[in-house]
Backbone bond lengths (Angstrom), bond angles and torsions (degrees), N, CA, C in turn:
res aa  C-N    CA-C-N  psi(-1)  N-CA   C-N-CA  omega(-1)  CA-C   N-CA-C  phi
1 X - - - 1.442 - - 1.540 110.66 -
2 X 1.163 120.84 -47.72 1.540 128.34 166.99 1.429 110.98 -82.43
3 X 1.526 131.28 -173.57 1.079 149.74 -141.37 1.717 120.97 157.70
4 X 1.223 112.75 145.38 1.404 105.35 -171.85 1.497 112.13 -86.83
5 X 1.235 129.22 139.56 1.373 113.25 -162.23 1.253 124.26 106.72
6 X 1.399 115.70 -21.94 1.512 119.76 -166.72 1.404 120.06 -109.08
7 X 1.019 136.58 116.98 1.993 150.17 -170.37 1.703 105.31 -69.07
8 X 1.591 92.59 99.22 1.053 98.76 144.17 1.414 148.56 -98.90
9 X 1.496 130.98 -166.23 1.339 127.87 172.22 1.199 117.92 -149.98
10 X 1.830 110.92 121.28 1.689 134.39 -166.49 1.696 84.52 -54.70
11 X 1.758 106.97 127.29 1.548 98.23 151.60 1.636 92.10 -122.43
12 X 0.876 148.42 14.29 1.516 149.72 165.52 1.687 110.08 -138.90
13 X 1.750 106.39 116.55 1.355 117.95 -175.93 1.178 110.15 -125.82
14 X 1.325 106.09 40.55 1.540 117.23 -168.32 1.455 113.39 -94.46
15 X 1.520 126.29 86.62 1.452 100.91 -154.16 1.530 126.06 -62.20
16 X 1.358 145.14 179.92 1.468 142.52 172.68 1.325 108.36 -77.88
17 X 1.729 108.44 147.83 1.354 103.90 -171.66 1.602 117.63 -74.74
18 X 1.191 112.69 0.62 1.747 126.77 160.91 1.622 104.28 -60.66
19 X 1.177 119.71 -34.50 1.057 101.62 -175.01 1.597 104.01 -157.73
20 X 1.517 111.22 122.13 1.419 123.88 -162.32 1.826 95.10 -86.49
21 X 0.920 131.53 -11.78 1.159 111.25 -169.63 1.822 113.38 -76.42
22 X 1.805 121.48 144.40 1.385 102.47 -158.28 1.991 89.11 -93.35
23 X 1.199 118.44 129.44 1.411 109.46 -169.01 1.871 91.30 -111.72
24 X 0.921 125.55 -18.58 1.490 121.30 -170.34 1.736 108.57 -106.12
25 X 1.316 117.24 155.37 1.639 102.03 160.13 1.561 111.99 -123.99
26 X 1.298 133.92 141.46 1.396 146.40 178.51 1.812 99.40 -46.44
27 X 0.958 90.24 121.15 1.891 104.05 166.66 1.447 112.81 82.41
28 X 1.544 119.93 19.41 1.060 129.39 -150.73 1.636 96.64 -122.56
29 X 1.630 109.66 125.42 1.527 112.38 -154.94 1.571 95.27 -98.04
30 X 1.665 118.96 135.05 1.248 100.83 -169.23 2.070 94.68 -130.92
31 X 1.246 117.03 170.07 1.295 111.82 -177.09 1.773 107.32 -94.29
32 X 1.418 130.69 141.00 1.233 129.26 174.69 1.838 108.77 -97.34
33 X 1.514 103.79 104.47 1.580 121.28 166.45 1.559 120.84 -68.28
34 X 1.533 102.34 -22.39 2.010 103.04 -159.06 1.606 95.73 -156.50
35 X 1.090 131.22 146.37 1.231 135.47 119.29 1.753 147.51 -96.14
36 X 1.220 103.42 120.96 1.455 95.46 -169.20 1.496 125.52 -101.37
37 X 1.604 113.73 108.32 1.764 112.29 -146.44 1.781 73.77 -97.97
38 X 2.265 94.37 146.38 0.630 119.39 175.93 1.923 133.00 95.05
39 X 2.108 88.34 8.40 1.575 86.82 -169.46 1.588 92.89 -100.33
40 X 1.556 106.27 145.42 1.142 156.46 -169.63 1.514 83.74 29.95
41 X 0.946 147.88 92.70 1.840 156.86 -170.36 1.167 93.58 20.45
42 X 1.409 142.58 86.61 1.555 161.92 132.95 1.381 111.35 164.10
43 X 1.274 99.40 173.47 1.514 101.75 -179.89 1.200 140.91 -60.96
44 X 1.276 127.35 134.10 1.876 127.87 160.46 1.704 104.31 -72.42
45 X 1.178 99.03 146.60 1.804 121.50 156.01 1.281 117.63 -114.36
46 X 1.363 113.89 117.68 1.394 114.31 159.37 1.522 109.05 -80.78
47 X 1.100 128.05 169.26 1.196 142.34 -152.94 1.549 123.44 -160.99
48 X 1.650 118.05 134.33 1.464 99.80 -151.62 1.371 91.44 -101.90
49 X 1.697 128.04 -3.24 1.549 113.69 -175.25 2.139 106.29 -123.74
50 X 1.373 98.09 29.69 1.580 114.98 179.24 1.508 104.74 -134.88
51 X 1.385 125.26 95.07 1.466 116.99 150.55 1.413 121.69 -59.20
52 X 1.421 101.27 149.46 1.321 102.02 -178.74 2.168 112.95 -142.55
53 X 1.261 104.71 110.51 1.690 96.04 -179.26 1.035 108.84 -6.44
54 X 1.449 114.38 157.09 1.330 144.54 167.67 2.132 122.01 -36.19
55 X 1.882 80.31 -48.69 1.494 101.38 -166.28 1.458 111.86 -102.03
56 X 1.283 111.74 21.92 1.450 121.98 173.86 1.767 111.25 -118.52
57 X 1.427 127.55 149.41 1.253 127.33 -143.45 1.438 109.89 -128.67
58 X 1.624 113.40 -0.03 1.305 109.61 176.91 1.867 93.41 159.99
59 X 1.441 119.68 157.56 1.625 108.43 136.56 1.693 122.92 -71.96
60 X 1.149 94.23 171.12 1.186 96.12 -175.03 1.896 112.34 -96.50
61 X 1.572 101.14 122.52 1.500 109.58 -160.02 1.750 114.50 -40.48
62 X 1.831 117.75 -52.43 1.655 132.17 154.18 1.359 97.81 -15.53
63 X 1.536 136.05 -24.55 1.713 121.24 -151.19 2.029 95.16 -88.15
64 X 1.748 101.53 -16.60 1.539 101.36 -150.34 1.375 103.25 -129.50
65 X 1.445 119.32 157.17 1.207 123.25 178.61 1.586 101.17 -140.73
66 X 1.678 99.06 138.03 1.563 112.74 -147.71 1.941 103.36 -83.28
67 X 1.129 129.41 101.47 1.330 121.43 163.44 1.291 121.22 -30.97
68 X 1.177 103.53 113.29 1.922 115.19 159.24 1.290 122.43 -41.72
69 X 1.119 135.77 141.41 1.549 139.56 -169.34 1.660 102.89 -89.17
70 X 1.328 122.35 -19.53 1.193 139.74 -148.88 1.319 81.09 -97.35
71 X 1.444 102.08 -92.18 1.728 98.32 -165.96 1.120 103.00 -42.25
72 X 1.300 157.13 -37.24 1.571 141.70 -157.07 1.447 106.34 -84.23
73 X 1.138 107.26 -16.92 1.404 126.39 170.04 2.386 97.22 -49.10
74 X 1.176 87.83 -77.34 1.495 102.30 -167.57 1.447 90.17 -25.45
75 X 1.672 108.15 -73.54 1.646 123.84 -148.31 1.711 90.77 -62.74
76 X 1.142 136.44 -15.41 1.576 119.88 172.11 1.442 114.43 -68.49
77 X 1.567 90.24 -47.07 1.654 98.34 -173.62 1.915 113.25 -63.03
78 X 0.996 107.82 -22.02 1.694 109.12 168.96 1.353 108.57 -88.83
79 X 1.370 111.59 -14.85 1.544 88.78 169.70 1.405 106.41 -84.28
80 X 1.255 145.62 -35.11 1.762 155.27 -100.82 2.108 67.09 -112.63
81 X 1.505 115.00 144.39 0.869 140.01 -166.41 2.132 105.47 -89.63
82 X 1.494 115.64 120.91 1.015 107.72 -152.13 1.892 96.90 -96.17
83 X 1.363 127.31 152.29 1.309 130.37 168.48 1.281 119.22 -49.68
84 X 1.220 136.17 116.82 1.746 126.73 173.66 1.271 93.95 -60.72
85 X 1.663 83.21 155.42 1.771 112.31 175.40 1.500 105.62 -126.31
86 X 1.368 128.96 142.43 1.257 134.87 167.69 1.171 120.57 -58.87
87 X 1.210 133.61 159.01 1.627 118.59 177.75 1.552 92.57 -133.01
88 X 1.092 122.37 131.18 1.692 112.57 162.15 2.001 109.47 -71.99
89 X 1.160 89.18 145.41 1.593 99.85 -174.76 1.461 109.11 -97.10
């Protein structure tokens, strides 16, 4: 379902009770570096803008929901800089 390379988005920033510290933020789009098959029965994400201790193996994938290429499509195209047009006065 994930892939390295691909933008996701935290919808759960609730950290685990292993570890109180809050390392993610809700609505907050992050890049996927790694996947790790098999953590706690589904996947870990490593993540290129979330450190994470030494002794921890990924978030947990349930935390994220994968951005569409499509819609991000739109929000590029409003950013991408448009040609002036003349206007008669």
């Amino acid at each position: 379902m994930f892939h390295v390379g691909q933008l996701v988005c935290c919808i759960n920033d609730q950290p685990p009770p292993h570890d109180p510290v809050r390392r993610l933020v809700r609505g907050t789009v992050y890049t996927v570096v790694g996947v790790v098959c098999g953590f706690g029965g589904g996947d870990g994400l490593l993540l290129a803008e979330a450190q994470l201790p030494e002794e921890f193996y990924g978030f947990a994938a349930e935390r994220f929901r994968p951005l569409s290429e499509a819609r991000l499509a739109v929000f590029r195209s409003m950013l991408s800089p448009t040609p002036k047009q003349e206007v008669e006065a």
